[in-house]
C-alpha positions in Angstrom: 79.1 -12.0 -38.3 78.1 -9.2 -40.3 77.3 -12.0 -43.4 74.7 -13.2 -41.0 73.1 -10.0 -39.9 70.6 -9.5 -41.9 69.0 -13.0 -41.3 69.2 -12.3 -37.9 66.6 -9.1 -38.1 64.8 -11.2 -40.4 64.1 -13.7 -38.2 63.5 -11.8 -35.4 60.8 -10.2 -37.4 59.1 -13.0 -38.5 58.8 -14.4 -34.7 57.9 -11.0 -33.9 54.8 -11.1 -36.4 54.1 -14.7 -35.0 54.1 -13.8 -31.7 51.7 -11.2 -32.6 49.4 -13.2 -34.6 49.0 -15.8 -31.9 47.9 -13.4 -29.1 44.4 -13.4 -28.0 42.5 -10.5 -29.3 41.5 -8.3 -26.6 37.9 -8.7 -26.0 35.2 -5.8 -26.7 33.7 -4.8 -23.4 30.9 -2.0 -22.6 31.5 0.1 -19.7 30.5 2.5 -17.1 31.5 5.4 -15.0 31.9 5.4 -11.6 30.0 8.7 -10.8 27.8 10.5 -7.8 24.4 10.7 -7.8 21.7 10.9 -5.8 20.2 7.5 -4.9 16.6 6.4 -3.4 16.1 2.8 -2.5 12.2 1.5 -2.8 10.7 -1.7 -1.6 8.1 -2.7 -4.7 5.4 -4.8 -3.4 1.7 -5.6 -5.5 -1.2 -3.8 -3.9 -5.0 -3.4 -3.8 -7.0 -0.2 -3.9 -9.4 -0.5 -1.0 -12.1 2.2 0.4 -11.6 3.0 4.0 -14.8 2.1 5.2 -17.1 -0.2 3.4 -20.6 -0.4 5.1 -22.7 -4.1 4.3 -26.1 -3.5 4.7 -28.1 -6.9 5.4 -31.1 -8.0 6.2 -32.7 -7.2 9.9 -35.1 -10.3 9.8 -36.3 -12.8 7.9 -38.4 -12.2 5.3 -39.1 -11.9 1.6 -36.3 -9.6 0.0 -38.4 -7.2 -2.8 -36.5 -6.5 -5.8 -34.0 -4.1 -5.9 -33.7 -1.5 -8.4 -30.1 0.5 -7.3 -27.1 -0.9 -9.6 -23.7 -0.4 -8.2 -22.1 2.7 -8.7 -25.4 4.1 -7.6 -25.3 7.5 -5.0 -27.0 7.0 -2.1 -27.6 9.5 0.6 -27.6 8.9 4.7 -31.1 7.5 5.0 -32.3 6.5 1.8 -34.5 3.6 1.8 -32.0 1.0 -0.5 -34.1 -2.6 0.4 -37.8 -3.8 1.6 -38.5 -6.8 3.1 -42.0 -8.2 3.8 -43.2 -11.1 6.1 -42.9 -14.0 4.4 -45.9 -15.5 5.4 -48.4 -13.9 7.6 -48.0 -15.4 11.2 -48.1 -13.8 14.1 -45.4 -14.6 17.0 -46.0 -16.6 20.3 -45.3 -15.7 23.4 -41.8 -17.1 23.4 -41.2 -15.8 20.4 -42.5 -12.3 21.6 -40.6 -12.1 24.5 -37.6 -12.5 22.5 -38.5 -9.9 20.4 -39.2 -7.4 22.9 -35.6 -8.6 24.7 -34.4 -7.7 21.4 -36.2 -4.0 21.2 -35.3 -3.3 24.7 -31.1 -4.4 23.8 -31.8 -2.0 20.5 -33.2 1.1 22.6 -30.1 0.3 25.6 -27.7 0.6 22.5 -28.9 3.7 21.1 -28.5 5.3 24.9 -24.9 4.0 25.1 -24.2 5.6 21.5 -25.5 8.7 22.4 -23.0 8.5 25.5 -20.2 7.6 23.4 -21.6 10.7 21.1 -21.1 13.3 24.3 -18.1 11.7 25.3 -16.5 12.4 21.9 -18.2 15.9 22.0 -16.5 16.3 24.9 -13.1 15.3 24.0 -13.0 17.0 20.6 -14.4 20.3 22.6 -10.7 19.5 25.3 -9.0 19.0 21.9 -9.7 22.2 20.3 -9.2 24.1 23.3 -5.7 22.7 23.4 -5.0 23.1 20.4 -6.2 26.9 20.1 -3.7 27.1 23.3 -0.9 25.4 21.6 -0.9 27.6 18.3 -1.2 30.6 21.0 2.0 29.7 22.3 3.6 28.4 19.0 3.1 31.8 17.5 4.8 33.7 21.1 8.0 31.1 20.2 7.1 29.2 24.1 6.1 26.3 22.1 8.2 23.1 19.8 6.7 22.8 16.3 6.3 19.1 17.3 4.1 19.4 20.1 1.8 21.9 18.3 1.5 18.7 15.5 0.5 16.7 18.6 -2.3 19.4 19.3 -3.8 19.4 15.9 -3.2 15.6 15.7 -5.7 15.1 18.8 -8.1 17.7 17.4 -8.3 15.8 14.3 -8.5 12.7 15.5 -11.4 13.8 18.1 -13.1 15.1 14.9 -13.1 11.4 13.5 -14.1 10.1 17.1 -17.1 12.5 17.1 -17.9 11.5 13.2 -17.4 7.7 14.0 -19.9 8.0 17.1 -22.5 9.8 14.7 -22.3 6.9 12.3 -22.2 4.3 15.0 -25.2 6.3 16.5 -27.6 6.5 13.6 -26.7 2.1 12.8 -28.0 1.9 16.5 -31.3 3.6 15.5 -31.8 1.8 12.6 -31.2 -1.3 14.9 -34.0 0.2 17.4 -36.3 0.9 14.7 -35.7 -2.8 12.8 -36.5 -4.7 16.4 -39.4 -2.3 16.9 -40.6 -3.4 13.2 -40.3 -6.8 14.1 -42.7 -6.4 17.0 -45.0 -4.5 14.6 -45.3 -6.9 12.1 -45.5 -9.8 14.8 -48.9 -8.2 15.9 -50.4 -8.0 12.3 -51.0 -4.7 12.6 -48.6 -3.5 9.5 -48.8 -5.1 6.5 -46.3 -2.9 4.8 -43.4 -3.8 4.4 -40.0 -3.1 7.0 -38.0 -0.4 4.9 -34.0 -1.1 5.5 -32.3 2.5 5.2 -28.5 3.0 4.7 -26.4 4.7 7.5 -24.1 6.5 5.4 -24.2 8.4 2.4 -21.3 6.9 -0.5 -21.9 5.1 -3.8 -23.1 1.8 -3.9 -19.7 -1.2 -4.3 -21.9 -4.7 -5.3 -25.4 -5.4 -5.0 -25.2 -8.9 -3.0 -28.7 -10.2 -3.4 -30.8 -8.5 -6.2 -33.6 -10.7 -7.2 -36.8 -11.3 -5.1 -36.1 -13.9 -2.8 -36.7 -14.9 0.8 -33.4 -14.0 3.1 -32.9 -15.0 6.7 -32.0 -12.4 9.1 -28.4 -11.2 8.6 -28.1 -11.6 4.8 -25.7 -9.6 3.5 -27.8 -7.1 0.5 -25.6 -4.0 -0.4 -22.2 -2.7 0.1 -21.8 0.8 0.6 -18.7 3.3 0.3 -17.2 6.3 -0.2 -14.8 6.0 -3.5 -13.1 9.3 -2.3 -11.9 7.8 1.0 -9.4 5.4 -1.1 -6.6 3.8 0.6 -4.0 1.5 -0.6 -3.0 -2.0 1.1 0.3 -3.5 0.4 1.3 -6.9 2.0 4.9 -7.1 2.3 7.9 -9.8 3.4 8.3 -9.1 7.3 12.2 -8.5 6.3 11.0 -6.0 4.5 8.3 -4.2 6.5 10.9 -3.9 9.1 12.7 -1.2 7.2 9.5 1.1 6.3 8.3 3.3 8.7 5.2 5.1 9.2 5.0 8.5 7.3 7.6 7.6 4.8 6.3 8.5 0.9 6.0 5.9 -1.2 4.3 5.7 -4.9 1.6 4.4 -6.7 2.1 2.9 -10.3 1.3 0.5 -12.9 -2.4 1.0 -12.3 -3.4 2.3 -15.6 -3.0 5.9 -14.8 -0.3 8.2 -13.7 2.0 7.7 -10.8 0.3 8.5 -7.8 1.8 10.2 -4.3 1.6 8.0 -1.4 2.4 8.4 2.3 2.8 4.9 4.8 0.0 5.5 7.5 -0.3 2.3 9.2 2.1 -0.8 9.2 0.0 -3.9 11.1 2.3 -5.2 14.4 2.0 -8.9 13.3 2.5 -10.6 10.3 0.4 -13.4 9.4 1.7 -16.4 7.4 0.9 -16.9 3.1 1.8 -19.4 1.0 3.6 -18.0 -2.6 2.9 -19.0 -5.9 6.2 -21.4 -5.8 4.5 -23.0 -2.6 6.7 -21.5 0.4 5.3 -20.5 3.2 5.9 -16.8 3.7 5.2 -14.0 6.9 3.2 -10.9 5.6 2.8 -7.8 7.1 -0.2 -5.4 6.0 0.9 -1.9 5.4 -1.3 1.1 4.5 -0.7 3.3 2.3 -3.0 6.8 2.2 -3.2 9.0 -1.0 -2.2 12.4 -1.6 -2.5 15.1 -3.4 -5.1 15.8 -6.0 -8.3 13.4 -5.6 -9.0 13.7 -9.3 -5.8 11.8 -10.4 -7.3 8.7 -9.2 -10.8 9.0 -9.8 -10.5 5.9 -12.3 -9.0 4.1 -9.3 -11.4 1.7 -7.7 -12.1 -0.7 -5.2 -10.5 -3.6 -5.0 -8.0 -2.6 -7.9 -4.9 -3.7 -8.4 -1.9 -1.7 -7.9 1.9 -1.5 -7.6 3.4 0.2 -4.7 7.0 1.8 -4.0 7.8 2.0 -0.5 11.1 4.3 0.4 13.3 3.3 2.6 16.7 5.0 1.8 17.6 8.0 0.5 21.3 9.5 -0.4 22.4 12.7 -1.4 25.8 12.6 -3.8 26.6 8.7 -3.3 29.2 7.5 -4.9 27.5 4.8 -7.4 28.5 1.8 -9.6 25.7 0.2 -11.9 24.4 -2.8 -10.8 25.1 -5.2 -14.1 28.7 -4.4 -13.5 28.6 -6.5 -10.2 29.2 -10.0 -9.5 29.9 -11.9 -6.2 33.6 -13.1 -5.7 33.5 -15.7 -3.1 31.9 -13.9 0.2 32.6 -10.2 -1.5 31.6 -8.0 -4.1 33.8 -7.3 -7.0 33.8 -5.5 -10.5 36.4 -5.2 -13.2 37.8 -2.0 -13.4 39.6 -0.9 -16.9 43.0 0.3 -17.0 45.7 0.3 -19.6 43.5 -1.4 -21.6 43.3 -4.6 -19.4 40.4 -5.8 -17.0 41.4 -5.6 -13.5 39.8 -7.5 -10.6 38.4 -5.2 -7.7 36.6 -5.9 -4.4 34.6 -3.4 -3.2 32.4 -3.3 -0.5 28.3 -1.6 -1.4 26.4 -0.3 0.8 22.4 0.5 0.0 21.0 0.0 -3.8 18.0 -0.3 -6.2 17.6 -2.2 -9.2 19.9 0.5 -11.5 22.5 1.7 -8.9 24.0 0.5 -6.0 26.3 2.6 -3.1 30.4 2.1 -3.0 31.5 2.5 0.2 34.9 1.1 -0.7 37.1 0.0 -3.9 36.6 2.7 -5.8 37.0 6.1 -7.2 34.2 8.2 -9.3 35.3 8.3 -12.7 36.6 4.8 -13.2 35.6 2.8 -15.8 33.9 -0.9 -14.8 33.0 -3.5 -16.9 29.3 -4.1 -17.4 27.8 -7.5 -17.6 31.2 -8.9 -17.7 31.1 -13.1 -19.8 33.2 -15.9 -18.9 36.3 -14.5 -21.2 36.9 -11.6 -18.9 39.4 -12.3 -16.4 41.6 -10.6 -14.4 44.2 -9.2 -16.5 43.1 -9.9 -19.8 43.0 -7.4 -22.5 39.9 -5.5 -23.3 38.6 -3.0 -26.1 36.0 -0.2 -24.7 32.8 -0.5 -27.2 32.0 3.2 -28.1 
C-alpha cells in the first residue's frame, strides 16, 4: 500500500488542478451600497413660459388700418395711442345703420356704469378686507389668534387688492369701448375727418404686432398683443395619474431653459383634464397645472413668452431613507429583486420599494444599509454564481 502512495497524492492533485481549471471564472460585477439618504421624488413634465395676462388690442370698426410704427418689445404706457384707423371710404350711415350705432353707444355708456359698480364693490370689499385683516394681526400678535387664520386674512386682502386692480382695468377697456362707439357715431356724421385713435388699456411691452402694414381691417381684427414680461408664469400639462399626486403650493423647479434653475411654487392645478394625442399617436388626458415664479425677477429676465421650459414638480420627500440605486433593480415575476453580494457569490433578493426618482429608489423591505447589490446585473449573473467586485 505504501508502494502506491505516492501515485495516489499524485493523482489526487492532478484531478484537483482539473477540477479547478474547469470551474467557471467568477464574473466581474460593479456594485453599490445600500445606504440612507435623503430622497425627493419629482414629476418632470415640458412647459411653456407664459405672461399672466396678455391684452389683444383689435380693431373697433372697420376701417383703413394706418401703418404702425411700435415693434414688439416696444414699452407702452396705459393710454398710449398704439393704432389709427380711418373711414375707409367716406359715407355717411343710414338710419338703420344709425340706430345701431347709437344702440351700440348707449350698451358702451351702460357698461362703463356697471364697471364703475363693480369698481365700488371691489373698493368696498378690499376696504372689509383690510379691516379684517388689521383685526386679525391685532389678535395674532395678543396670541387669541391661529397663524392659519391670520394667512386667510391677508389672503382676502390681497386678493381684494387684485379684485380692485382687475375692476380698474376692466373699467378703463369699457371707456375705450364708450369712446370707440361714440367715434363711430362721429365719423358716421362726417363731421371728423380724423382719424379714430385706438389706445391701449394697460401699460406692458408690446408681445407681436398682428397686422403691421396699411391695410383695410373689419371690426374685431386682432392688431397688438400687449403684456407685462414681469408677470411670467409657467404652464405644465401633465398625465392626469400624475397631476393627481401634486398639490397646490408644492415647490417645484424650473430648468433646461437656457439659464439657471429657477424656484417654482404650484398655484393652480385645472379640475378637468382634457384629452391629447402623443407623438406615438395615443390618446392621452392632460391636466393644466400652473406654476408661479419665485424669488429674484432678474434670474429670468431672458425668459420669455411662450418659451419653452422643463418643469420639476415635487411630490415626495424623505428624510434618512433607506436607498438602493435604481440600475441595481430588476423585476422578478410580480416582485422587485436585486442581487446582493456575499461570500463572494450573487444572491437573489426580493425586496419590496417604496417611492423613487430616476437615481434612487426607497427599501421598505429586503434589505440592510450597507450591503453590497449588484448594478446593472447581465444574463450570466444568477443566483449563486460566483462574482468578483470591480474596484
Amino acid at each position: 500500500m505504501r508502494r502506491y502512495l505516492p501515485f495516489i497524492v499524485v493523482g489526487a492533485g492532478v484531478l484537483a488542478l482539473l477540477i479547478w481549471a474547469f470551474l467557471p471564472e467568477a464574473i466581474a460585477v460593479e456594485t453599490a451600497a445600500v445606504s440612507r439618504r435623503d430622497l425627493s421624488v419629482e414629476i418632470e413634465a415640458e412647459g411653456e413660459a407664459q405672461i399672466r395676462e396678455v391684452f389683444t388690442v383689435s380693431a373697433p370698426i372697420a376701417g383703413k388700418l394706418q401703418r404702425i410704427a411700435l415693434h414688439a418689445g416696444d414699452t407702452v404706457r396705459a393710454g398710449d395711442v398704439v393704432a389709427r384707423i380711418g373711414p375707409a371710404a367716406p359715407a355717411l350711415l343710414d338710419s338703420r345703420s344709425r340706430a345701431v350705432a347709437e344702440a351700440a353707444e348707449a350698451a358702451a355708456t351702460a357698461s362703463v356704469d356697471l364697471a364703475r359698480a363693480q369698481l365700488a364693490q371691489a373698493d368696498a370689499t378690499l376696504e372689509y378686507a383690510a379691516s379684517e385683516a388689521d383685526r386679525a394681526q391685532a389678535l395674532f400678535d395678543r396670541a387669541t389668534l391661529s397663524k392659519q387664520l391670520l394667512d386667510n386674512a391677508i389672503l382676502a386682502q390681497r386678493t381684494a387688492e387684485a379684485a380692485v386692480a382687475s375692476a380698474k382695468a376692466n373699467l378703463a377697456v369699457r371707456e375705450r369701448e364708450r369712446d370707440s362707439a361714440r367715434a363711430v357715431l362721429a365719423v358716421g356724421d362726417g363731421k371728423d375727418t380724423c382719424c379714430i385713435e385706438i389706445n391701449t388699456p394697460v401699460a406692458g411691452r408690446i408681445l407681436r404686432v398682428v397686422t403691421e402694414d396699411e391695410r383695410v381691417v373689419q371690426a374685431g381684427t386682432p392688431i397688438i398683443e400687449i403684456g407685462d414680461p414681469a408677470a411670467l408664469e409657467i404652464s405644465v400639462e401633465l398625465l392626469s395619474r400624475d397631476a393627481v399626486r401634486a398639490t397646490v403650493g408644492a415647490a417645484a423647479r424650473i430648468y433646461g431653459w437656457g439659464g439657471p434653475d429657477l424656484e417654482a411654487r404650484v398655484e393652480r392645478i385645472e379640475p378637468a383634464a382634457v384629452t391629447k394625442v402623443s407623438a406615438l399617436g395615443i390618446e392621452e388626458q392632460r391636466v393644466e397645472v400652473i406654476l408661479s415664479l419665485s424669488g429674484d425677477p432678474e434670474a429670468w429676465q431672458g425668459l420669455g413668452h411662450g418659451f419653452r421650459v422643463l418643469a420639476g414638480l415635487s411630490v415626495w420627500e424623505g428624510k434618512d431613507v433607506l436607498t438602493i440605486p435604481v440600475g441595481a433593480l430588476f423585476r422578478d415575476g410580480s416582485d422587485w429583486a436585486a442581487y446582493l453580494v456575499r461570500d463572494g457569490r450573487a444572491v437573489l433578493t426580493r425586496i419590496v420599494i417604496g417611492e423613487r426618482n430616476d437615481n434612487f429608489a426607497q427599501v421598505l423591505q429586503g434589505l440592510e444599509a450597507g450591503d453590497l447589490v449588484v448594478l446593472h446585473p447581465s444574463d450570466a449573473v444568477t443566483g449563486g454564481v460566483r462574482v468578483r467586485v470591480l474596484p
